[in-house]
BABAPA-451389 format. One line per field, with one value per atom (N, C-alpha, C, O): x, y, z; chain; residue in one letter. Coordinates in nm, 3 decimals. Example, Ala and Ser with C-alpha at 12.3 -4.5 7.8 and 13.67 -1.06 7.14 Angstrom:
// residues 2
X	1.319;1.230;1.320;1.424;1.285;1.367;1.290;1.341
Y	-0.569;-0.450;-0.330;-0.332;-0.225;-0.106;0.003;0.114
Z	0.780;0.780;0.780;0.846;0.708;0.714;0.787;0.804
unit	A;A;A;A;A;A;A;A
code	A;A;A;A;S;S;S;S
***
This chain:
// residues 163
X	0.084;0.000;0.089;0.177;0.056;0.123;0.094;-0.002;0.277;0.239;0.140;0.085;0.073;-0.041;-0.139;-0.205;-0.189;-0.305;-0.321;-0.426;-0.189;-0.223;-0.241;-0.277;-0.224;-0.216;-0.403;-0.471;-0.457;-0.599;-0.684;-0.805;-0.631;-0.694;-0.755;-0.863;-0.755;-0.847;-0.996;-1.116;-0.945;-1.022;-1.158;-1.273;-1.089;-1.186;-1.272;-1.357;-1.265;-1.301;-1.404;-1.495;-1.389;-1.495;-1.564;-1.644;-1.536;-1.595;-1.731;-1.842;-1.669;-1.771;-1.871;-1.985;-1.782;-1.915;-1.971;-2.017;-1.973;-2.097;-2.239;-2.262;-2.291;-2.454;-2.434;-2.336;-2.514;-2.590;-2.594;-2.545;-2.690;-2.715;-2.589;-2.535;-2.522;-2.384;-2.320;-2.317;-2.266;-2.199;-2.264;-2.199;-2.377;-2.458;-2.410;-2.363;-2.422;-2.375;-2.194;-2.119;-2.167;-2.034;-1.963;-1.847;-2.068;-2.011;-2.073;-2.009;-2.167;-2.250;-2.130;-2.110;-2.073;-1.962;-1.877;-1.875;-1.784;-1.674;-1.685;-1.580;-1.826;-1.845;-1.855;-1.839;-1.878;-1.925;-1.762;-1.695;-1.737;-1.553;-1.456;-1.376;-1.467;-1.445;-1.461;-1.362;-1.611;-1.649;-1.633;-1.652;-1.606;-1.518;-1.379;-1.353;-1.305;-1.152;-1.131;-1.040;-1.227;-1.204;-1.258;-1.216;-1.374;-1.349;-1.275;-1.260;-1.239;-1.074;-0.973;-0.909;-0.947;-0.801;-0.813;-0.718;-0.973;-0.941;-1.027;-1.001;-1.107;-1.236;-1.255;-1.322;-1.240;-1.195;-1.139;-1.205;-0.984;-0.857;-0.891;-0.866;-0.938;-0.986;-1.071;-1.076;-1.171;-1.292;-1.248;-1.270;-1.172;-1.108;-1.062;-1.121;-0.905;-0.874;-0.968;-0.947;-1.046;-1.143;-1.248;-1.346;-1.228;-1.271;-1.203;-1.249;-1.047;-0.967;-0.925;-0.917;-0.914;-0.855;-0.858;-0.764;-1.029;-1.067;-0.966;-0.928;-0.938;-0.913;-0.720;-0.647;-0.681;-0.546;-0.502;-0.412;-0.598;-0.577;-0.596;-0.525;-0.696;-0.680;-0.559;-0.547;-0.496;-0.381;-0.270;-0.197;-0.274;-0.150;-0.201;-0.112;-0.267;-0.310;-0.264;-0.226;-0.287;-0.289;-0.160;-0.120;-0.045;0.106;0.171;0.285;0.104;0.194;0.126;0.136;0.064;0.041;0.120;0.159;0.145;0.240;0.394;0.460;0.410;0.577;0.565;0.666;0.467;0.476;0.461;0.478;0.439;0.426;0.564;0.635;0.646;0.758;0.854;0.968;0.839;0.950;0.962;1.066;0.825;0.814;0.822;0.819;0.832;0.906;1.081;1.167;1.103;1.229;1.352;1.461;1.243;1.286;1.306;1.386;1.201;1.206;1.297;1.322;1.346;1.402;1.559;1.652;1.580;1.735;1.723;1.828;1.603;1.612;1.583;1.518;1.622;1.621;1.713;1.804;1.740;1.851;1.954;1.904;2.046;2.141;2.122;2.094;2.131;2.166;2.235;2.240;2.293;2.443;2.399;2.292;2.512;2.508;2.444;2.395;2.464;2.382;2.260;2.182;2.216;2.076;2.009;1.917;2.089;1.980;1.981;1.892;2.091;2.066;1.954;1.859;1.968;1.842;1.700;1.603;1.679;1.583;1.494;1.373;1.595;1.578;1.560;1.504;1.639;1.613;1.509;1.435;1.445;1.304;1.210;1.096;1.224;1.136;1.110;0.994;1.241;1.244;1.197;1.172;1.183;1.134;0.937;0.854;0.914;0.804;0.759;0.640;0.868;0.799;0.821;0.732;0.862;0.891;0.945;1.029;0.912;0.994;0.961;1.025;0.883;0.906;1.031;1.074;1.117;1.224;1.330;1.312;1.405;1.588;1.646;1.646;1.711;1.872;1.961;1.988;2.030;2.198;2.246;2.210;2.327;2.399;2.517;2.569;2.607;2.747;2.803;2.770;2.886;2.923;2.822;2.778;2.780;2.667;2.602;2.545;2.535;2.431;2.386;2.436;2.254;2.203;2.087;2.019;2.089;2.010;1.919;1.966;1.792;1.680;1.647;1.645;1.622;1.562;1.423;1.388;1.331;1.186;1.174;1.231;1.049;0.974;0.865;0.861;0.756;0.645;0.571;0.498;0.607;0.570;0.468;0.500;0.390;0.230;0.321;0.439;0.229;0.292;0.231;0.269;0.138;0.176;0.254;0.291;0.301;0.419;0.539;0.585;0.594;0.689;0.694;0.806;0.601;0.589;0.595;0.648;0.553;0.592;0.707;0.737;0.796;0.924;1.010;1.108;0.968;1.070;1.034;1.112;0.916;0.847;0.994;1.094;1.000;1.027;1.221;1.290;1.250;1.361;1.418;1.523;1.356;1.316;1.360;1.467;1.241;1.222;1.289;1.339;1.315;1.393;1.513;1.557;1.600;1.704;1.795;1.917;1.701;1.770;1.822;1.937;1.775;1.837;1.743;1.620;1.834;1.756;1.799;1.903;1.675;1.694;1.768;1.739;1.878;1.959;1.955;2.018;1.885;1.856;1.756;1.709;1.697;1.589;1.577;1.562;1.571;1.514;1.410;1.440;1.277;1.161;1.101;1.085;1.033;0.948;0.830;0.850;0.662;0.528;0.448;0.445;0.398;0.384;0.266;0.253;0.144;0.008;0.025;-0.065;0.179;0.193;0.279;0.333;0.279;0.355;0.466;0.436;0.584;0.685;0.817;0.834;0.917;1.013;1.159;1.171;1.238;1.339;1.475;1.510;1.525;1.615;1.566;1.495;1.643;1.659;1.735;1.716;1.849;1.930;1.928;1.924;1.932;1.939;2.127;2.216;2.123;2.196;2.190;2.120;2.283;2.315;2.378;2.464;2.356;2.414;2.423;2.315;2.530;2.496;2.426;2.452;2.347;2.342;2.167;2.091;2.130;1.973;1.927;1.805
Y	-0.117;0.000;0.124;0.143;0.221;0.357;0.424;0.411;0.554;0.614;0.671;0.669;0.765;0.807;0.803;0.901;0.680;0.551;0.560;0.597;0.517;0.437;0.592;0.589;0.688;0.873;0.896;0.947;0.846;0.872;0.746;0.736;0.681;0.530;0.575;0.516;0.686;0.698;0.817;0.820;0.867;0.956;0.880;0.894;0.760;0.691;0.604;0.554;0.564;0.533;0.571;0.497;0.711;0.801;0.865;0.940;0.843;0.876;0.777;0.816;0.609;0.528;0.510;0.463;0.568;0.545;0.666;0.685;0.764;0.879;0.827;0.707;0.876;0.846;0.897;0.969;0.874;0.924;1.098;1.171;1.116;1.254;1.296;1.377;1.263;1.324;1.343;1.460;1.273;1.230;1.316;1.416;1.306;1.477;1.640;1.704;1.692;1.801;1.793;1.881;1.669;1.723;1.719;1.755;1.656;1.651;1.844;1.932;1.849;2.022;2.082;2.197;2.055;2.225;2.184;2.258;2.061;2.045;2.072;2.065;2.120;2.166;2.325;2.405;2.356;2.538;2.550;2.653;2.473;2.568;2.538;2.625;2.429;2.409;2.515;2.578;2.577;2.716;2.830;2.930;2.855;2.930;2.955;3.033;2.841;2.866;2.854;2.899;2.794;2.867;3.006;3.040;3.069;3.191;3.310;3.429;3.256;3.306;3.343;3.431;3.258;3.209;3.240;3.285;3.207;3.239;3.329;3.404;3.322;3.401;3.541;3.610;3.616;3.716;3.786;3.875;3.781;3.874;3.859;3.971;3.784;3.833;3.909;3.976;3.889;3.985;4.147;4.254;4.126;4.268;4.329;4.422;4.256;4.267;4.347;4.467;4.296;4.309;4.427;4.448;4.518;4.629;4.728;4.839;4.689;4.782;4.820;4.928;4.716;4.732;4.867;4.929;4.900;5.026;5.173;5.258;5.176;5.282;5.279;5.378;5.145;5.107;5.165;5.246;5.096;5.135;5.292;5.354;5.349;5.501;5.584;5.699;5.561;5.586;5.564;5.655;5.462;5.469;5.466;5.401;5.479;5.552;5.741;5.821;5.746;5.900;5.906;5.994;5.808;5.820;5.806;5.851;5.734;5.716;5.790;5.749;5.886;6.056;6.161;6.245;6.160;6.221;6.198;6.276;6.022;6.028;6.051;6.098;6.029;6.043;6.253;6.318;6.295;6.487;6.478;6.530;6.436;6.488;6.413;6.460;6.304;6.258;6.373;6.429;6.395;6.494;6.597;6.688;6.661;6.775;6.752;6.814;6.684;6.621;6.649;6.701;6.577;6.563;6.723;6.767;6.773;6.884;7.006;7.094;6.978;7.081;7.031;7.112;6.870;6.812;6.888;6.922;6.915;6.930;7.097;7.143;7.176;7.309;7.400;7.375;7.465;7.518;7.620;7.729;7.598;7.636;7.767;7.837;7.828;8.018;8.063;8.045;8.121;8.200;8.245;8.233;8.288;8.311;8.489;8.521;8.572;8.681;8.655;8.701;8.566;8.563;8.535;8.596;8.396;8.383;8.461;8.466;8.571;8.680;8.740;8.744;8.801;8.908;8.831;8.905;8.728;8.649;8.618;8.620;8.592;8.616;8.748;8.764;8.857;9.002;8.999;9.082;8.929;8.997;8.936;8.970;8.851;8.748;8.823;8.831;8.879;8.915;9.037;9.062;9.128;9.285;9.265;9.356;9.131;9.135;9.090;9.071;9.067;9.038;9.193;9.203;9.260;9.413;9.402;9.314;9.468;9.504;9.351;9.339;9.268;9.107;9.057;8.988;9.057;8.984;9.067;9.170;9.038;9.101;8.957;8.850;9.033;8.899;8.940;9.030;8.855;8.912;8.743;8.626;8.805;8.703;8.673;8.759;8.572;8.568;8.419;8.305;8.447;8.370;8.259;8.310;8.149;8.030;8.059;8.138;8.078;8.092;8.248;8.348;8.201;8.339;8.313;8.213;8.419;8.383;8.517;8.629;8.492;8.522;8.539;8.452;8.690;8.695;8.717;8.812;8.654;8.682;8.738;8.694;8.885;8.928;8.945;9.031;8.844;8.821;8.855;8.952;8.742;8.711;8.586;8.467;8.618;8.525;8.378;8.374;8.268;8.132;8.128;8.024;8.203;8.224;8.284;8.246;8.388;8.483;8.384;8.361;8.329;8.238;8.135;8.084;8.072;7.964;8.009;7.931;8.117;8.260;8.236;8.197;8.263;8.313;8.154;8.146;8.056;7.899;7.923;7.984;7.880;7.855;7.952;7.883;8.035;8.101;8.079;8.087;8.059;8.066;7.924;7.900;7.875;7.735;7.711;7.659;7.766;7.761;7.861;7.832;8.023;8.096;8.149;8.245;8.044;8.114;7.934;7.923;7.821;7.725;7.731;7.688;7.770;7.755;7.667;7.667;7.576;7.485;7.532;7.577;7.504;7.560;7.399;7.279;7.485;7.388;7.401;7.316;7.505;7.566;7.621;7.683;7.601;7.669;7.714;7.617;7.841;7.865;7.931;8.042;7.901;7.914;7.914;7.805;8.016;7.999;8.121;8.243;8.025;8.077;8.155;8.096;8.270;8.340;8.382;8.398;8.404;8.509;8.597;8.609;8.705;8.782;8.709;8.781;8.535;8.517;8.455;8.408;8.427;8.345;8.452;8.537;8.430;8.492;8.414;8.329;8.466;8.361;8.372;8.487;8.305;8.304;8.141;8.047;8.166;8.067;8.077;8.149;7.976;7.982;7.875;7.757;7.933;7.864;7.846;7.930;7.758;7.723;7.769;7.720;7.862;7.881;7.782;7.726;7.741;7.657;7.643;7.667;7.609;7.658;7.519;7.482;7.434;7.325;7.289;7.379;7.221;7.233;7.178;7.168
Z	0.000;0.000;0.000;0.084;-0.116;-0.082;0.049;0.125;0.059;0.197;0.216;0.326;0.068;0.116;0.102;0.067;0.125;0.123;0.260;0.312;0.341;0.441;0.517;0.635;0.473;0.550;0.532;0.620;0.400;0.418;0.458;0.435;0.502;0.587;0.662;0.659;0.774;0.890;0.814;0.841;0.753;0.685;0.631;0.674;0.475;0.488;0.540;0.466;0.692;0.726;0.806;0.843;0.839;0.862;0.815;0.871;0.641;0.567;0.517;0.479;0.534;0.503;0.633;0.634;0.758;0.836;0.865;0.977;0.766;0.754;0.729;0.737;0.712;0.653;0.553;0.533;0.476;0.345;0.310;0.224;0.440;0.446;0.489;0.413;0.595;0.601;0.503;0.467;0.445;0.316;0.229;0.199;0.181;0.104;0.132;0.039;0.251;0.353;0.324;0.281;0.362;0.288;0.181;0.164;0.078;-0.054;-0.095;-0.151;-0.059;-0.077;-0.008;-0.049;0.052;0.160;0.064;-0.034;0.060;-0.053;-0.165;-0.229;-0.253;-0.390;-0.364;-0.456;-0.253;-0.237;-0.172;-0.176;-0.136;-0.106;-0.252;-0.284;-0.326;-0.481;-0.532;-0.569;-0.553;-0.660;-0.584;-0.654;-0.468;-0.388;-0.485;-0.577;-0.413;-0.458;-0.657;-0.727;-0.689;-0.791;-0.894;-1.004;-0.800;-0.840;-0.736;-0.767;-0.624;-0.630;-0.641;-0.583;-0.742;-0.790;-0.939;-1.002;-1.011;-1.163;-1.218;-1.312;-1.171;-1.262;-1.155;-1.231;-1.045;-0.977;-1.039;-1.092;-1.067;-1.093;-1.224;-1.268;-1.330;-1.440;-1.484;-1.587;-1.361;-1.427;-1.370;-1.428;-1.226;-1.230;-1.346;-1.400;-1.403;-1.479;-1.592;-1.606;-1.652;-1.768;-1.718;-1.790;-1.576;-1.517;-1.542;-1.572;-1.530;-1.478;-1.678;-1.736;-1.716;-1.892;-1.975;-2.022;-1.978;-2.030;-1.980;-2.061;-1.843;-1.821;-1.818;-1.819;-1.816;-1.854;-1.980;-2.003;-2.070;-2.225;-2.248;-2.327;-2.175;-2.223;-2.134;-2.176;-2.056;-1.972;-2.108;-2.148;-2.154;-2.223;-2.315;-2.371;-2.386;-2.503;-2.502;-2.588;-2.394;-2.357;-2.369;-2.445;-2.293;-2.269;-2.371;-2.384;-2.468;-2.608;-2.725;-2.841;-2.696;-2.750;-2.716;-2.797;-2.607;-2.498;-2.596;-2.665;-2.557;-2.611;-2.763;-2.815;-2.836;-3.012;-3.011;-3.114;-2.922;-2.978;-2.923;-3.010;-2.816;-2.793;-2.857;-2.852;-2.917;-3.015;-3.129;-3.164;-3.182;-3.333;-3.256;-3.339;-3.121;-3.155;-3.119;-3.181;-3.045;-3.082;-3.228;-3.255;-3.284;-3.445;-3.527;-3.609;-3.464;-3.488;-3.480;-3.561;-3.331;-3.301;-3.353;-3.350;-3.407;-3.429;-3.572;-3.625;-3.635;-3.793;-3.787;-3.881;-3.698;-3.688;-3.727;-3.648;-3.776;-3.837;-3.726;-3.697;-3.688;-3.595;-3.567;-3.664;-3.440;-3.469;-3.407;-3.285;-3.457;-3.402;-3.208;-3.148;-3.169;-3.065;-3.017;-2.909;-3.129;-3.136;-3.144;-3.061;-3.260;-3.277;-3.162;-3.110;-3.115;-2.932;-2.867;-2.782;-2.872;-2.766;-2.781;-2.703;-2.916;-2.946;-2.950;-2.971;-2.937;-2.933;-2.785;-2.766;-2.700;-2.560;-2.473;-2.365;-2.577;-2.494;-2.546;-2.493;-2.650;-2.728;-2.676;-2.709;-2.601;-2.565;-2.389;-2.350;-2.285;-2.224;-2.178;-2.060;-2.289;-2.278;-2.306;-2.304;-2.327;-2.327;-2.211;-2.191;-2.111;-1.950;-1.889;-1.805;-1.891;-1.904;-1.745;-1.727;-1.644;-1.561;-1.456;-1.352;-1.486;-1.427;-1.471;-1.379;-1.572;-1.572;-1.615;-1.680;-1.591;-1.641;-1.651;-1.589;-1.799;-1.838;-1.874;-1.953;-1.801;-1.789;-1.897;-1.886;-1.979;-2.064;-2.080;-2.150;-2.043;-1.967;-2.069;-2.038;-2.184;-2.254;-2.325;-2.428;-2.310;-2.367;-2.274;-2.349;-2.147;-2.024;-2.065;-2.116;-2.006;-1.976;-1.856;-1.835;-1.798;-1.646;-1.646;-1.668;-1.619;-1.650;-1.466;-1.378;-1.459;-1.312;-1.310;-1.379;-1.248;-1.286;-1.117;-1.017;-1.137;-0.967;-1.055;-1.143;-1.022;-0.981;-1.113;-1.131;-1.219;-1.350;-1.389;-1.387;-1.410;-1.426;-1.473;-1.508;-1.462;-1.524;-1.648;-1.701;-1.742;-1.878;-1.934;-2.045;-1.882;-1.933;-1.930;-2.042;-1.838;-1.846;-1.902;-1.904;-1.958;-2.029;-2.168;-2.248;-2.210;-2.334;-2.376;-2.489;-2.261;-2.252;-2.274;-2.348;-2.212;-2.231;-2.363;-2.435;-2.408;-2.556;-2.626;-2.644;-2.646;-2.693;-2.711;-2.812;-2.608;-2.578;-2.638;-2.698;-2.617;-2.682;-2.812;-2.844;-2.910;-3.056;-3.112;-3.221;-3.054;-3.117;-3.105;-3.168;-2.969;-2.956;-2.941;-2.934;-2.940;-2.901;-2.778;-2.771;-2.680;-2.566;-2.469;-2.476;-2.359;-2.270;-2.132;-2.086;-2.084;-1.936;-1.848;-1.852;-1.771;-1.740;-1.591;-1.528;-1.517;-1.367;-1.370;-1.465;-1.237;-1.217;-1.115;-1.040;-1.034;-0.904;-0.863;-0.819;-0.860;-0.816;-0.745;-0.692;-0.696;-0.609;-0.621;-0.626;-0.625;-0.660;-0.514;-0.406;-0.531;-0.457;-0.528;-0.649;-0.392;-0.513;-0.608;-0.691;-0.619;-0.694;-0.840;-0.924;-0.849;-0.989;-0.948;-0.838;-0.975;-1.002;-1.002;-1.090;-0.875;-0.877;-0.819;-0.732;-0.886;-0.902;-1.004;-1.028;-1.042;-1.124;-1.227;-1.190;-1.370;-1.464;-1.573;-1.671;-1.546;-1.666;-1.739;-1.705;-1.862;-2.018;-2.097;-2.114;-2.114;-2.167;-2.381;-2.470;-2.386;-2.566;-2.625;-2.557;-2.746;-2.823;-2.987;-3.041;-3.075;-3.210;-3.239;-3.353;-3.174;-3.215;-3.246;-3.209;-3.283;-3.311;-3.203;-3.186
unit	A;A;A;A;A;A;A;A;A;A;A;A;A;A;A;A;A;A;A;A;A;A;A;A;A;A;A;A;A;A;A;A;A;A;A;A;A;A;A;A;A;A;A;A;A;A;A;A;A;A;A;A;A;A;A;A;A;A;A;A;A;A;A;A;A;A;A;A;A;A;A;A;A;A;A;A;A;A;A;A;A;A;A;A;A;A;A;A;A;A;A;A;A;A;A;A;A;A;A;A;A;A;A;A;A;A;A;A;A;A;A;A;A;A;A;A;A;A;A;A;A;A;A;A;A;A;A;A;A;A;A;A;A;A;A;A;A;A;A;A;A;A;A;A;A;A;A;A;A;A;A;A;A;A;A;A;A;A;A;A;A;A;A;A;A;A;A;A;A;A;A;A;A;A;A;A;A;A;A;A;A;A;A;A;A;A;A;A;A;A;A;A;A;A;A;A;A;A;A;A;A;A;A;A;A;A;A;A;A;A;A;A;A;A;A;A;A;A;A;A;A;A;A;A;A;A;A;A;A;A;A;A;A;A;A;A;A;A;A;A;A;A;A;A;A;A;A;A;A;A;A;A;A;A;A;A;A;A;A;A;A;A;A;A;A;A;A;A;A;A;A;A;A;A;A;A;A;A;A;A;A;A;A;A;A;A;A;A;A;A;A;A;A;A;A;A;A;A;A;A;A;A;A;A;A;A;A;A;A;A;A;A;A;A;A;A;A;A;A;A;A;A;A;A;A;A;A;A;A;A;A;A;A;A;A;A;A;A;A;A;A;A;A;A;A;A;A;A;A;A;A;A;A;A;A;A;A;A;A;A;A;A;A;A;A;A;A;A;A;A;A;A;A;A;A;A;A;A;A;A;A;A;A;A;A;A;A;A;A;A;A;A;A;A;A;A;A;A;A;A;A;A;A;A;A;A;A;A;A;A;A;A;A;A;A;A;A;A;A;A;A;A;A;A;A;A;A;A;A;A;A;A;A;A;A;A;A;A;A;A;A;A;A;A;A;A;A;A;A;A;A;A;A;A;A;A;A;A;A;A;A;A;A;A;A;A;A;A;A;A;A;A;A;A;A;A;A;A;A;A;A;A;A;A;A;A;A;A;A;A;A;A;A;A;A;A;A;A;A;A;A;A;A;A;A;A;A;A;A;A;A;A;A;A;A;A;A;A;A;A;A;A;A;A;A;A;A;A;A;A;A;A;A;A;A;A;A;A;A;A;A;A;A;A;A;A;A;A;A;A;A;A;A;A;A;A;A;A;A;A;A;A;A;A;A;A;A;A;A;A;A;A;A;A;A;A;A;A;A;A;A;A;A;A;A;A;A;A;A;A;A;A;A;A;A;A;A;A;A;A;A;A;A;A;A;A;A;A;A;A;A;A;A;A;A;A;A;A;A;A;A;A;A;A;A;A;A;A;A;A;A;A;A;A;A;A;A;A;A;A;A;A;A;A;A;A;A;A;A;A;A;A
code	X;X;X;X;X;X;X;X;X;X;X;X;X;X;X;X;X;X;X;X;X;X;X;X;X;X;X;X;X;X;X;X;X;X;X;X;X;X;X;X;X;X;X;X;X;X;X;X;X;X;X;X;X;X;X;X;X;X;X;X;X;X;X;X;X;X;X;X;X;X;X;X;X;X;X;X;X;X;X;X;X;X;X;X;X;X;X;X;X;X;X;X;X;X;X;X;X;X;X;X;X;X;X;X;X;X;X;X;X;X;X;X;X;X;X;X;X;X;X;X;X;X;X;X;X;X;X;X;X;X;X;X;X;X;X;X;X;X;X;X;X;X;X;X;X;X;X;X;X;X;X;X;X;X;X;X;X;X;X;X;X;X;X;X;X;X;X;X;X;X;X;X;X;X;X;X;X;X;X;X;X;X;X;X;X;X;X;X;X;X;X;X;X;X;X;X;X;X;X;X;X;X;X;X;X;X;X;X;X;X;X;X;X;X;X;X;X;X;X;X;X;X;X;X;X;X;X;X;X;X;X;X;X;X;X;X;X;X;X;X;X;X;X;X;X;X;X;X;X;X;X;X;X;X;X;X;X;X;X;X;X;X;X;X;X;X;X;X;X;X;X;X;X;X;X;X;X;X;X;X;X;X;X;X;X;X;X;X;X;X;X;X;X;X;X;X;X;X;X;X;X;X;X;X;X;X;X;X;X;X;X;X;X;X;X;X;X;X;X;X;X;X;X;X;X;X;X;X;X;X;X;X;X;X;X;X;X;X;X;X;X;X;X;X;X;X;X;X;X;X;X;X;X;X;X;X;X;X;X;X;X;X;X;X;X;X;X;X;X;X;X;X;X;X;X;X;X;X;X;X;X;X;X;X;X;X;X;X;X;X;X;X;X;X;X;X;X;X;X;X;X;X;X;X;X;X;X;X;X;X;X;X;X;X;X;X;X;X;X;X;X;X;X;X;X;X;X;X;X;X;X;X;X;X;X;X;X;X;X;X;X;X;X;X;X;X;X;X;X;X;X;X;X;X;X;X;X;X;X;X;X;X;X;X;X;X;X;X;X;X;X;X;X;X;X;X;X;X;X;X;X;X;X;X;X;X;X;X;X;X;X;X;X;X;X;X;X;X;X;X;X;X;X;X;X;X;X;X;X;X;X;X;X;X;X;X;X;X;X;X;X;X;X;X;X;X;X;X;X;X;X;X;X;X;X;X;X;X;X;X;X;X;X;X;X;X;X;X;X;X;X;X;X;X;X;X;X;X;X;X;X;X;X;X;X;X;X;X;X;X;X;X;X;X;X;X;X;X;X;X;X;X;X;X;X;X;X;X;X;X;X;X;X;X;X;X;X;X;X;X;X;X;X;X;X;X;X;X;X;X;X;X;X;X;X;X;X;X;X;X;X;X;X;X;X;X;X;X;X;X;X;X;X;X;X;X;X;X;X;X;X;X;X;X;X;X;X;X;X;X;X;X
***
């Protein structure tokens, strides 16, 4: 006899001297803890699953809109045509005199550092945009801090002849 034959020997034996109706009652609990553990284990975390999917898929649907505009502008800005180191200047003072007495820039070889007192967060976002697309420059620092009157601080951009 196998070992574990002789391990459910006492089992069945209290199993054959159940009754009928016993033996019913616990074949009924052993089929309701059965469809228990198996929706559980399989049919649960799927049907979550098949809850949660819709709003998965529009998450990254959304995220890989996100990375496809910043690849093409990416591409964009590699296929941009270079500009001298004057041009970003005058591009940034031009961009800067339109924050008028909110910002001053001081321009010190490839950097230029941008002091903002208490300049709206569209005006500054104006001004990256800008600094951005018409002077090629990337902001490489930032020091900020938002106050009811706007955004004051310092930010320097980095010049470059490079796209």
């Amino acid at each position: 006899m196998p070992p574990w034959r002789a391990q459910l020997a006492p089992l069945l034996q209290r199993w054959q001297g159940l009754q009928a109706r016993e033996r019913s009652a616990v074949g009924v609990a052993a089929a309701v803890l059965a469809l228990y553990v198996g929706w559980a284990v399989a049919l649960q975390p799927a049907l979550a699953t098949l809850r949660e999917a819709p709003g998965r898929l529009d998450a990254l649907e959304a995220d890989l809109q996100r990375m496809q505009r910043l690849a093409a502008e990416a591409r964009e800005l590699r296929s941009a045509t270079p500009v001298s180191a004057a041009q970003a200047s005058l591009a940034l003072k031009s961009a800067t005199d339109r924050l008028g007495s909110r910002g001053q820039l001081v321009i010190q070889g490839d950097r230029a550092t941008l002091t903002l007192n208490g300049a709206d967060a569209d005006a500054l976002r104006t001004w990256l945009q800008e600094a951005r697309s018409a002077a090629r420059a990337r902001p490489v620092e930032m020091r900020l801090t938002q106050s009811p009157g706007g955004y004051s601080g310092t930010l320097v951009v980095a010049l470059s002849e490079q796209p």
